[in-house]
N, C-alpha and C positions, 0 to 999 in steps of 0.2 A: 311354453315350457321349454326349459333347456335342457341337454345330456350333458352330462363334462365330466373327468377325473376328477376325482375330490381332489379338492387344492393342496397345494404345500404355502408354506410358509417358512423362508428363506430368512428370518429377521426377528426373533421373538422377545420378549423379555419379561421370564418366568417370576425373577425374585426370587426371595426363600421366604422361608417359615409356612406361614398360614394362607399366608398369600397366593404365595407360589404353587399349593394345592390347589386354590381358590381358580387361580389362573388357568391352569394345567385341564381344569377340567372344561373349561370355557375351549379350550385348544383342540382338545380329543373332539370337540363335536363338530369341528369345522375343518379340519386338515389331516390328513394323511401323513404328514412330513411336516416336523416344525426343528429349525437352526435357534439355539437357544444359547444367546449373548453373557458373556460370563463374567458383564461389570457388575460383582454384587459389592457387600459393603467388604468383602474380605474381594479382594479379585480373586477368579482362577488360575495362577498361576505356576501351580506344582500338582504330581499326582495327586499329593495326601488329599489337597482341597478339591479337585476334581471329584475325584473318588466318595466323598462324602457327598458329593454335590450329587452325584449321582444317584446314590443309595435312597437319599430323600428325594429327586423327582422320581425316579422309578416305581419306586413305592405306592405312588398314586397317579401313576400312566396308567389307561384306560384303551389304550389302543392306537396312537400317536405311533410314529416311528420317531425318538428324542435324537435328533442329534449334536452335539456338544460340541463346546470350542474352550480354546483358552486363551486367555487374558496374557498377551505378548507383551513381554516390557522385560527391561534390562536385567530384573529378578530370575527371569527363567531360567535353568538348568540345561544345556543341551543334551546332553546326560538322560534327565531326568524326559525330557522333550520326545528321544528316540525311544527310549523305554513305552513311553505313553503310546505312539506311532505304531508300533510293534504290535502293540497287543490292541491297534482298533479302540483305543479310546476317547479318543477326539475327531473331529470330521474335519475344523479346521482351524485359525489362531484368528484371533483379534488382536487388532492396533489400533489405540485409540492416541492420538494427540493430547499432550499433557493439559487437562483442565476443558476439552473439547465439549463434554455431557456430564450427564450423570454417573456419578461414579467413576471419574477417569483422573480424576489424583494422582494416582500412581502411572500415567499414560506416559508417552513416548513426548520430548522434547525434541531430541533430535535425530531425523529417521538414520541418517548417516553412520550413529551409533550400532547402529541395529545391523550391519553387515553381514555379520556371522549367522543370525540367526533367518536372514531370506536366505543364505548360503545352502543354508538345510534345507528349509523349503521348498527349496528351489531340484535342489536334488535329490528330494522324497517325493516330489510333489504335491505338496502337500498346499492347498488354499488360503492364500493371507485376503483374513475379510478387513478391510479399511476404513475407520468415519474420516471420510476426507475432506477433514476442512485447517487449513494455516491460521495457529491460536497465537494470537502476538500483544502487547498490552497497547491498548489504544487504536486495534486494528478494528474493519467495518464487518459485520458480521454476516453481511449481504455478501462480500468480497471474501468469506473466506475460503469456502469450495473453489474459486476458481485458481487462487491464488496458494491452494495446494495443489492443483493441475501442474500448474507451473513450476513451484518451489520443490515440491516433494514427489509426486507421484513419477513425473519424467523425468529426475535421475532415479528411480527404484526402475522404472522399464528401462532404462538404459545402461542399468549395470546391473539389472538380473532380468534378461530377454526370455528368458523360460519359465519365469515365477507366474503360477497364476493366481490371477488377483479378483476379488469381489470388491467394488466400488460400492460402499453402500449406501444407501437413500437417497439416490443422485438428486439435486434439485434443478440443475440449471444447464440449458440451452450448450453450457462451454462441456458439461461432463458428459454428455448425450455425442456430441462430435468428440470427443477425446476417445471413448471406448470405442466407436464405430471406427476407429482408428487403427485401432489395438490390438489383434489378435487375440492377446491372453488373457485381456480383461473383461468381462459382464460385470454388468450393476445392475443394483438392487432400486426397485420404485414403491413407496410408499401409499396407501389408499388417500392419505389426507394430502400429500406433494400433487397426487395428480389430482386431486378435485378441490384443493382451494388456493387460493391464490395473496396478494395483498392485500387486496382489498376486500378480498371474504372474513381475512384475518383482524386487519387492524382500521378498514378505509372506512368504516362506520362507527361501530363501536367495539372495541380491543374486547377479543374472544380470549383468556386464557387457557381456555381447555385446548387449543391450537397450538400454542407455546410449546416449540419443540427445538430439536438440535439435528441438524442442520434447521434452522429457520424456513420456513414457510415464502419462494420469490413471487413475483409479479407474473401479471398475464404471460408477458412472452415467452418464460421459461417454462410456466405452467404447460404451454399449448406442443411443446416440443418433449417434452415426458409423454404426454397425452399420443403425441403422431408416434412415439417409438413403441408403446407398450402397448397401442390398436395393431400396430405395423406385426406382430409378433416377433419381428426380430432375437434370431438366436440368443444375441448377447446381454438381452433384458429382461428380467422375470421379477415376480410379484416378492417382497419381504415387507412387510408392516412396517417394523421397526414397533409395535404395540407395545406399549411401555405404560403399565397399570402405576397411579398414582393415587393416592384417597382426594378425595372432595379440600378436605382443608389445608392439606398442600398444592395446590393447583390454584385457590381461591386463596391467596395468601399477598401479607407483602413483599414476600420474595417468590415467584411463583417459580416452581419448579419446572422441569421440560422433561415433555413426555407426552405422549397422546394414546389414549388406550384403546386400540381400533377394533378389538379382536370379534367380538360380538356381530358386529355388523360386515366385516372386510369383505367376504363371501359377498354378500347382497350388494354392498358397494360396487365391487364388481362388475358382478355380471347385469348391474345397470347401468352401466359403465359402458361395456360393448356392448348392449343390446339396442341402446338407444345410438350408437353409431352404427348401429349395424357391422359389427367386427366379432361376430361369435362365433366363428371360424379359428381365431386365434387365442379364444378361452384359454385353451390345453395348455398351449405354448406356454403363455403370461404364468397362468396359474401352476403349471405342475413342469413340460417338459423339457424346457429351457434352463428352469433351475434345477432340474434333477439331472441334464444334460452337463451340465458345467460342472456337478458333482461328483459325477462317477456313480450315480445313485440310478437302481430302476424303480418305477412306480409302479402303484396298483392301477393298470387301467380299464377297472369295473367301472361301467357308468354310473354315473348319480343325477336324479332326476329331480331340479328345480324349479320351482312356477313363482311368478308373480302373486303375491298373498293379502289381497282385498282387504281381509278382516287385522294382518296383523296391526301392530303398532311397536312406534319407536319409544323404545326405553331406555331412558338418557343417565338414568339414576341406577345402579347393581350397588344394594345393600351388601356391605362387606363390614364383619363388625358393631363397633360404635360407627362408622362411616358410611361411605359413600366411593364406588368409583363411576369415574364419568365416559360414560359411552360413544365413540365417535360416530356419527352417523349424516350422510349430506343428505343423501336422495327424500322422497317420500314414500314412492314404492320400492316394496321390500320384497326381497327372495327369502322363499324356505325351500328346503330340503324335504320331498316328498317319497 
């Protein structure tokens, strides 16, 4: 049996409509705190669309603490930006790289452009979360995280020294040393980044339910997410990146990216450090590392977890006419007792 904080979840993606109820409720059973990414098909980019954005997840929050971001890109309104800051409506902005994932069309081409708006940030303090990867036409997709270390990331820390920043869904070995760097930056580590690797992914037979953004690296980077997020290290805590997709988009001939981890993340987990023997640094990973970097406090009531004999993995969550597909590596499973 383990004690721990109920988790947070630094990394969410709720969707809208039926869905995003769908989701939401799957959220409330497992986290405390959930960061909710705001590439939907309209981005969030101004009050009016937050604000609506709002009204519908609230509506069917069950007990989650939601916190909100918005969808950074040359559209924004400074104006409109301080207004929202004021009145405690957002926790913090997303940047996504023009065409990087899902729903990022309207993303950022060139960070350079964006000066004005870390300017703010910077002296609000307010948290720029990042998918950090260099999207160029005929570039390698293995090479993109690194090669936004280089290109983009170190002039943003070097002409706004005080911006703090969320690196998110770090994959590899170079972004793991670049934050431990950094001061002002933490990243974000995924259930599926630390437990699969290349060859879990594609060295057999091609899994698309893995098929995600930033891409899935090899052992060696695998192994160094793995040492930092046992390590508990201040500057690294738990976000999914859970990203709900139906069955016949996933299983498709253009497969979409996204992996939907939400169900299992928790058990993942704390099979995770329990089988290294690292559950000492549960809390950190899971809850006070990322509430640390947020300015956020947590509920530190224990919850009490066991290893569950009888349960079973369920790969398949009828949603609809469909199907979404459940991420799960281990075979023993944690419940919530």
């Amino acid at each position: 049996m383990l004690k721990i904080f109920k988790p947070c979840d630094f990394h969410v993606h709720l969707r809208e409509g039926n869905l995003a109820k769908f989701v939401l409720k799957e959220n409330n059973k497992y986290f405390q705190k959930i960061l909710v990414m705001p590439n939907l098909s309209r981005s969030i980019t101004n009050s009016n669309l937050l604000l609506k954005y709002k009204k519908h997840i609230l509506k069917y929050n069950k007990g989650s603490q939601i916190l909100f971001t918005i969808y950074l890109n040359s559209e924004c309104n400074l104006k409109d930006l301080k207004k929202m800051h004021k009145l405690n409506l957002f926790s913090a902005v997303k940047l996504y790289p023009l065409n990087a994932t899902t729903n990022s069309s309207s993303g950022v081409q060139d960070i350079k452009k964006m000066s004005k708006y870390f300017e703010f940030l910077e002296k609000h303090n307010i948290p720029l979360c990042i998918h950090g990867e260099h999207v160029h036409h005929n570039d390698d997709p293995f090479e993109r995280e690194k090669k936004f270390l280089d290109n983009e990331l170190s002039w943003i820390i070097s002409n706004f020294k005080s911006l703090k920043i969320t690196l998110e869904h770090i994959t590899t070995k170079d972004s793991v040393k670049f934050v431990k760097s950094h001061k002002n930056i933490a990243a974000t580590i995924t259930t599926h980044h630390l437990l699969e690797n290349t060859y879990t992914f594609l060295g057999s037979n091609l899994r698309p339910e893995l098929f995600c953004k930033p891409i899935i690296k090899n052992h060696k980077h695998q192994k160094e997410l793995q040492k930092v997020a046992l390590s508990g290290h201040k500057q690294f805590f738990f976000g999914s990146d859970s990203a709900p997709h139906l069955k016949k988009a996933k299983f498709a001939d253009s497969c979409c990216a996204g992996v939907y981890s939400t169900k299992y993340a928790t058990s993942n987990i704390l099979e995770f450090f329990w089988s290294n023997k690292k559950t000492d640094n549960l809390n950190k990973f899971l809850t006070i590392n990322g509430s640390n970097h947020y300015g956020l406090d947590y509920d530190k009531k224990l919850c009490k977890y066991k290893r569950n004999k009888t349960a079973k993995f369920q790969k398949y969550t009828k949603f609809q006419d469909d199907y979404l597909i459940n991420y799960n590596f281990y075979k023993n499973l944690w419940t919530r007792i």
